[in-house]
C-alpha positions in Angstrom: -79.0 -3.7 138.1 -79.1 -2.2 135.0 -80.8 -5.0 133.2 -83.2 -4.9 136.4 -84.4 -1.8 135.6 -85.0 -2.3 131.9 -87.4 -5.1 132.9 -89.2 -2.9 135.4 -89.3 -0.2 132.8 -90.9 -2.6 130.3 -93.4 -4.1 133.2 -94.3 -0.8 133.6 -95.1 0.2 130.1 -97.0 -2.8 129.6 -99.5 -1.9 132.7 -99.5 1.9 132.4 -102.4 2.1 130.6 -104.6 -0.3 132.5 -104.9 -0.4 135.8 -103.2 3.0 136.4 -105.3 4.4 133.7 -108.7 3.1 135.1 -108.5 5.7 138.1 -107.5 8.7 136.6 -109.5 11.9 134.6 -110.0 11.8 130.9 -110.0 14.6 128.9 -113.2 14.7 126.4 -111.4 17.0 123.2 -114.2 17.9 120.6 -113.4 18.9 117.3 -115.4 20.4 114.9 -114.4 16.9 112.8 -115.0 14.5 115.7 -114.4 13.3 119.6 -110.8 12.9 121.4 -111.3 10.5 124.3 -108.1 10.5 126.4 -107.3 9.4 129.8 -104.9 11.5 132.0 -101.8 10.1 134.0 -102.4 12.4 136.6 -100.0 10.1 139.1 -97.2 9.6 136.4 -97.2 13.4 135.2 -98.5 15.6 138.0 -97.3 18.6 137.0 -98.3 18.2 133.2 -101.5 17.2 133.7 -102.3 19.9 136.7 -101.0 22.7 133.7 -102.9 21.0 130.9 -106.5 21.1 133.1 -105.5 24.7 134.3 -105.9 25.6 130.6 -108.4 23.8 129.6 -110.5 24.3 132.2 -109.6 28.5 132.3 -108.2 28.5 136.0 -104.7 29.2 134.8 -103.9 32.7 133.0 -102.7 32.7 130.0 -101.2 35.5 127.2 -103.1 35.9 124.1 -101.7 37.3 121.3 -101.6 41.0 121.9 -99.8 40.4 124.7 -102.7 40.7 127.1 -102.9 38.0 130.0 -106.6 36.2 130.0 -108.1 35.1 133.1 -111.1 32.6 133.6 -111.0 31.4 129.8 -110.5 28.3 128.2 -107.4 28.4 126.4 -107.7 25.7 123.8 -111.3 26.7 122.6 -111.3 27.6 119.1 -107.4 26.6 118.9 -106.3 25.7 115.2 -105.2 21.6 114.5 -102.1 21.0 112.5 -100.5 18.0 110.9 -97.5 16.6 112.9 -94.9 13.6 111.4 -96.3 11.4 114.7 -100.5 12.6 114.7 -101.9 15.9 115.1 -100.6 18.9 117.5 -103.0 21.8 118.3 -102.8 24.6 121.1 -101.5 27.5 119.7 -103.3 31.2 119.8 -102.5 31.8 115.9 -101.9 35.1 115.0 -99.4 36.3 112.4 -97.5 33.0 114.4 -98.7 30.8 116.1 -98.5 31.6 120.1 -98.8 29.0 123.1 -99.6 30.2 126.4 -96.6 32.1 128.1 -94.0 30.1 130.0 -93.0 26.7 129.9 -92.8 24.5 132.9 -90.1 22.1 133.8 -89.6 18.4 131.8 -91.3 15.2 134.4 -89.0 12.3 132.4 -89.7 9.9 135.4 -91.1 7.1 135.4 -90.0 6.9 132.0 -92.7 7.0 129.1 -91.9 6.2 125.7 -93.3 6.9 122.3 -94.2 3.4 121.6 -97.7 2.9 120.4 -100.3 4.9 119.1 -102.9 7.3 120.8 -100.2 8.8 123.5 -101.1 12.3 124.2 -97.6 14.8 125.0 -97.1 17.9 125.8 -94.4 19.7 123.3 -90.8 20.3 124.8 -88.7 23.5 123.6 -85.6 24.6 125.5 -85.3 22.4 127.9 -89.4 23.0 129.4 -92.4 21.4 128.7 -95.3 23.4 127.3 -96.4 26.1 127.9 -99.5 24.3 126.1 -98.8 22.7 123.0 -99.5 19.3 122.5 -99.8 16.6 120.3 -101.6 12.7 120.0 -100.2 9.9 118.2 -101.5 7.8 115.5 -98.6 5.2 115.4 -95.2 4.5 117.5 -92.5 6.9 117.0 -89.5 6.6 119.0 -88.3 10.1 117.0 -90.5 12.3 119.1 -88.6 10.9 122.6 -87.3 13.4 124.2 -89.3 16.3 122.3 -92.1 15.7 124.4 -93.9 14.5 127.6 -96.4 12.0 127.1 -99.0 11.9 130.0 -102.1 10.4 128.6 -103.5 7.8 126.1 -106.4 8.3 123.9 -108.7 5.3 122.8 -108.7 3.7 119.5 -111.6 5.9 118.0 -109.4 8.5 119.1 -106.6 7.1 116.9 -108.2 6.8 113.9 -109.5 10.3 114.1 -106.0 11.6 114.4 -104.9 9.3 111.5 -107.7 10.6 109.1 -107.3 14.3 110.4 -103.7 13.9 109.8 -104.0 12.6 106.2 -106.6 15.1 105.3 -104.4 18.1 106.9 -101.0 17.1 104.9 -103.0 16.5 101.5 -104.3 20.1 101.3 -100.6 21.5 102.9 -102.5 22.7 105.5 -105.5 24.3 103.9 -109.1 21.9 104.8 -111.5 23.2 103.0 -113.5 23.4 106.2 -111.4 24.4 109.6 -110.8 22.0 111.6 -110.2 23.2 115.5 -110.5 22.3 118.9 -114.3 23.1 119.9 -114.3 22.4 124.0 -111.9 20.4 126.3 -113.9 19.0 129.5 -112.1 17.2 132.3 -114.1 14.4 133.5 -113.3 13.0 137.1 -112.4 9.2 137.7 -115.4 7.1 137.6 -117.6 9.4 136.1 -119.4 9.1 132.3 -118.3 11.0 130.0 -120.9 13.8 128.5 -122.7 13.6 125.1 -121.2 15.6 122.5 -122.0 19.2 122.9 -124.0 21.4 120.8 -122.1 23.6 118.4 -121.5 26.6 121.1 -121.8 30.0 118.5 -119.5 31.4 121.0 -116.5 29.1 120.0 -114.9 30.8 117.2 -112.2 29.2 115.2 -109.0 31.3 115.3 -107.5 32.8 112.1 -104.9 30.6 110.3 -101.0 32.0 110.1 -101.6 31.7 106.5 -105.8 32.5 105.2 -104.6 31.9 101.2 -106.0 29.3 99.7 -103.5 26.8 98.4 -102.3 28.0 94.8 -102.3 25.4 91.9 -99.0 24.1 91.1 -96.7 26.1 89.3 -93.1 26.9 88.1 -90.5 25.7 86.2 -90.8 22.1 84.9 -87.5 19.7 84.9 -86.2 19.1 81.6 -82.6 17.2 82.5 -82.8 13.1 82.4 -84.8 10.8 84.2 -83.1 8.7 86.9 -84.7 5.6 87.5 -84.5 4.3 90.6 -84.9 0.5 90.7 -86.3 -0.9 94.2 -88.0 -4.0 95.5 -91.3 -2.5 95.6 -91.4 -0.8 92.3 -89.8 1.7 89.9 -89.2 5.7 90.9 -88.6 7.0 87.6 -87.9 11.2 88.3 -87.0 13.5 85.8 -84.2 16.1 86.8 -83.6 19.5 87.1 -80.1 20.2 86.6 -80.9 23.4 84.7 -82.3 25.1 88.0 -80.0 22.6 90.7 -76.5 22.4 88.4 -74.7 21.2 91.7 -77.0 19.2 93.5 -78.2 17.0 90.6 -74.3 16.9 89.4 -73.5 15.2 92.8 -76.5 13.1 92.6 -75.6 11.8 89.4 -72.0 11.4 90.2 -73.1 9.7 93.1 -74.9 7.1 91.4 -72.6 5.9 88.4 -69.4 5.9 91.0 -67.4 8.8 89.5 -67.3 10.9 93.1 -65.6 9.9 95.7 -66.9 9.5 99.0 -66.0 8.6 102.8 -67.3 6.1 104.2 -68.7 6.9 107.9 -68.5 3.5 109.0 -64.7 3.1 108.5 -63.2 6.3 107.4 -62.4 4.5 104.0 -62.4 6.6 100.4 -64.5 4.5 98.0 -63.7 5.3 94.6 -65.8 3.9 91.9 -68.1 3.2 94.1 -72.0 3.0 93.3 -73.2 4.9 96.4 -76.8 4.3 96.3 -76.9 0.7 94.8 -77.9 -1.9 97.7 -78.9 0.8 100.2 -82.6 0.6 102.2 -85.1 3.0 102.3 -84.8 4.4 106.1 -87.0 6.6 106.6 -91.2 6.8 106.3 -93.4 9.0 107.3 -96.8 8.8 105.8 -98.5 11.8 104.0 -94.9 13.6 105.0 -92.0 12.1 102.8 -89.9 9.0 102.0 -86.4 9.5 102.9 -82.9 7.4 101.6 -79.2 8.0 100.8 -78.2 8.0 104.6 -75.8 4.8 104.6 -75.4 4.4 108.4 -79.3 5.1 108.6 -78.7 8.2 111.3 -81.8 10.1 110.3 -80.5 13.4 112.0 -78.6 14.5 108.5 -75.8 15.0 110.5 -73.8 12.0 108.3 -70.5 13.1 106.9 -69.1 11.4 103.7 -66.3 13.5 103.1 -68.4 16.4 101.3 -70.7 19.2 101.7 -72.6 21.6 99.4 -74.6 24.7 99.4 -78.3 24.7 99.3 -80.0 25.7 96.2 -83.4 27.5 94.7 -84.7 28.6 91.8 -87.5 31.0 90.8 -90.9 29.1 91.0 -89.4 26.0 92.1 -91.2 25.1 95.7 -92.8 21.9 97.1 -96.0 23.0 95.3 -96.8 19.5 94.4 -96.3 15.7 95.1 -93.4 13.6 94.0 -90.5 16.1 95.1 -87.3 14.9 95.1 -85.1 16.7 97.0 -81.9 16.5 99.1 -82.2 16.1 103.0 -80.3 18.3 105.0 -79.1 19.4 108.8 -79.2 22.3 108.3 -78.5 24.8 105.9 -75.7 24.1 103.3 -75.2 20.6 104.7 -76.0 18.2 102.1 -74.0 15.5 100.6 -76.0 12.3 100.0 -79.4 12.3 101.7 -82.6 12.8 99.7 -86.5 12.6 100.2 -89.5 12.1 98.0 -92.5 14.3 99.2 -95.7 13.0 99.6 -97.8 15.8 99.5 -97.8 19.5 98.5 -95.6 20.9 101.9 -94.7 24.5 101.6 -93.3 24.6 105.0 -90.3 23.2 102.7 -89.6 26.2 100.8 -86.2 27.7 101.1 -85.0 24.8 103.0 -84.3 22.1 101.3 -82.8 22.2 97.3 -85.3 19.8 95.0 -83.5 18.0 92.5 -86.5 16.2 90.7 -90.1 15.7 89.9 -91.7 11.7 90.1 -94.3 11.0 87.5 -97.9 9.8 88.3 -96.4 5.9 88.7 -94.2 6.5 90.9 -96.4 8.4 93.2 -98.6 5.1 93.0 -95.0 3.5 94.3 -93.9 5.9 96.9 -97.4 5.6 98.2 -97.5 1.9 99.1 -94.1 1.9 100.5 -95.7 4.8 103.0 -98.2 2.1 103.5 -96.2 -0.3 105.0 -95.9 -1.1 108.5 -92.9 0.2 109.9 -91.0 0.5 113.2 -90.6 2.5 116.0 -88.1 4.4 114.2 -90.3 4.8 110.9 -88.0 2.5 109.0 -90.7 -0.7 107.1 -90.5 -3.8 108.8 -89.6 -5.6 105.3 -87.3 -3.6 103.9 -87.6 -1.7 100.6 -84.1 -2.0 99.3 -82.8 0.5 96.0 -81.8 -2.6 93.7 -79.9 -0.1 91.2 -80.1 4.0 89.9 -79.8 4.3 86.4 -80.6 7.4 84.3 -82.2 7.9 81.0 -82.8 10.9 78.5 
C-alpha cells in the first residue's frame, strides 16, 4: 500500500501542472522590473488560493501597520520584494518590520505538493498556519523549503527567469537595488480568459518604505592578519587568510581541526578519532547561489544540529560583519553551537551580523572558485550533482 501511494503521489506531480493547471485562474503579478505569470491550484489548495485572491483582489481585510484594519484595498500593491535561498518572497506591509496581513489560516498538506522544480508559488508557513500573506516563487527545486510552505500555483518559465535575475540582483546589493523593486498590481484572471497587457505605471501605487532606507556602506573593519588556510578541492583552490586575532577560539578549533590535533566524535559511530584530519575527503554539501557555500558537516545533516563531541561560543569583533564577499565563517544552530560546520558567503549579507562568528576572508581567486561551484547544477537538496570534494586543508603564513 505504501509503495501504492508513492506512485500515485509521483503520477500526480507529474500531471499537476497540466491538465489540472489548464482550468484554473492565473494570477498576472507586475513588478516594477517585470511580469509574474502564475496559474492557481484553486482545486488542490482551496483555502490558499480563496485567501491569496481575497488579498489581492481587496475583498478580504487586512491590518496595516498602525494597527488599523483596511477594507476594499489591495494588499500586495506597492509591497517590497526580497531575496529568498529558493526565489523571491514579497507580501509584507514594511514598516520599522516587516508586517503580513493579520492571522494565519490553517496548513492544506493534501494532496501532497513538493518543492521539486522551479516556478512553484507558496504561501509562507509560521507556527503551525499558513500565511497570513506572505509568499514566495521558486527559481530551482528545493526540497529545504518542504514543510515551510504551501505551494498552490506554478509560474511559467519567463516567470522563472525573472525570479532568478531578481534574486541575483537583490543578494548582490544585500538588499539595497539601486532602484526599488515592488509588486505594482496583482489581477486574478478567470480560466479561459487572456490575460491583460501590462498596465500603465498607476501614480497611485507607491512603493512602501524599506525596514532599512541606508544605502549599503562600503566595506570596512578589521582586516585578517593570521595564516592562510588553503583549502585544496576538485574544482579549484580557496585560499582564506585568518582571523585568529579577532576569533582566538574559533580559528584555533578550525586549525586544530584540520592538522588532526583535536579530537572529535564521530556521529556516525560514536567513535573518538584522534589524529584525525577532519576535513580532508569531505564534500561540499550545501549550495545556495548568490547566498553561501556551506561544508564541515560529515553526515551532511544541513540543520547544524550535528554533534562531534564539542561545542563553542559564538564570537564578534568590533567592525567585523558580512560587509563583503568571501566570508568564511562557522555555521551554527543556533547560538553558541558551533563545532565543525563552516560557510563561504557569496555576497555582502548583513542579515548575518551577530549570528554567525567569521573566521576568514577569501581573496579575489577564490571568489572566481566559490562562484562556479555555486554554478553547478545541484539537487533537490542543494548539494551539486558532481560533487566538489575538499582534497586536503593546509595552512600557510
Amino acid at each position: 500500500m505504501r509503495r501504492l501511494a508513492l506512485l500515485a503521489a509521483i503520477l500526480f506531480s507529474a500531471i499537476r501542472f497540466t491538465a489540472l493547471g489548464q482550468s484554473q485562474p492565473r494570477a498576472v503579478i507586475d513588478t516594477t522590473a517585470g511580469r509574474l505569470t502564475c496559474t492557481l491550484f484553486t482545486h488542490e489548495r482551496p483555502a490558499t488560493t480563496a485567501a491569496f485572491i481575497a488579498l489581492a483582489e481587496g475583498t478580504k481585510a487586512w491590518t496595516a501597520p498602525d494597527g488599523s484594519m483596511e477594507r476594499d484595498q489591495p494588499f500586495y500593491d506597492g509591497t517590497r520584494i526580497f531575496p529568498h535561498s529558493a526565489g523571491i518572497v514579497t507580501g509584507a506591509r514594511a514598516a520599522k518590520e516587516e508586517r503580513a496581513a493579520g492571522a494565519g489560516f490553517a496548513v492544506e498538506a493534501a494532496p501532497p505538493l513538493r518543492f521539486d522544480r522551479a516556478g512553484l508559488l507558496a504561501m509562507t508557513e509560521a507556527k503551525g498556519e499558513a500565511g497570513p500573506s506572505r509568499f514566495l516563487v521558486t527559481d530551482h527545486a528545493n526540497a529545504e523549503v518542504d514543510g515551510h510552505a504551501v505551494v498552490f500555483g506554478e509560474c511559467d518559465e519567463a516567470s522563472v527567469k525573472l525570479v532568478a535575475r531578481l534574486r541575483r540582483e537583490l543578494q548582490a546589493t544585500d538588499n539595497h537595488p539601486a532602484k526599488d523593486v515592488a509588486i505594482r498590481r496583482v489581477v486574478i484572471v478567470p480560466a479561459g480568459k487572456a490575460l491583460p497587457g501590462v498596465a500603465a505605471v498607476d501614480a497611485n501605487v507607491v512603493v512602501l518604505p524599506a525596514p532599512s532606507a541606508a544605502p549599503l556602506a562600503a566595506p570596512a573593519g578589521p582586516e585578517p592578519t593570521g595564516p592562510v588556510a588553503v583549502i585544496e578541492t576538485s574544482v579549484g583552490t580557496i585560499s582564506c587568510r585568518l582571523f585568529t586575532k579577532e576569533s582566538p577560539i574559533a580559528t584555533a578549533t578550525f586549525l586544530s581541526l584540520v592538522d588532526g590535533s583535536k579530537d572529535w566524535t564521530d556521529p556516525r559511530t560514536r567513535a573518538v578519532q584522534h589524529g584525525h584530519r577532519f576535513y580532508d575527503g569531505q564534500a561540499i554539501d550545501r549550495v545556495l547561489p548568490d547566498y553561501y557555500i556551506q561544508f564541515g558537516d560529515i553526515t551532511g545533516d544541513i540543520s547544524g544540529d550535528t554533534d562531534i563531541g564539542f561545542r563553542f561560543k559564538n564570537e564578534s569583533a568590533p567592525g567585523l560583519t558580512f560587509d563583503r564577499p568571501g566570508r568564511l565563517a562557522f555555521g551554527n544552530g543556533g547560538p553558541d553551537t558551533n563545532n565543525s560546520e563552516l560557510f563561504f558567503a557569496l555576497n555582502p549579507m548583513h542579515v548575518l551580523d551577530g549570528g554567525y562568528t567569521i573566521i576568514g576572508q577569501c581573496d579575489g581567486a577564490s571568489m572566481k572558485v566559490l562562484e562556479r561551484v555555486a554554478g553547478l547544477a545541484r539537487d533537490s537538496s542543494n548539494r551539486p550533482l558532481t560533487p566538489v570534494v575538499i582534497r586536503r586543508i593546509s595552512t600557510k603564513p
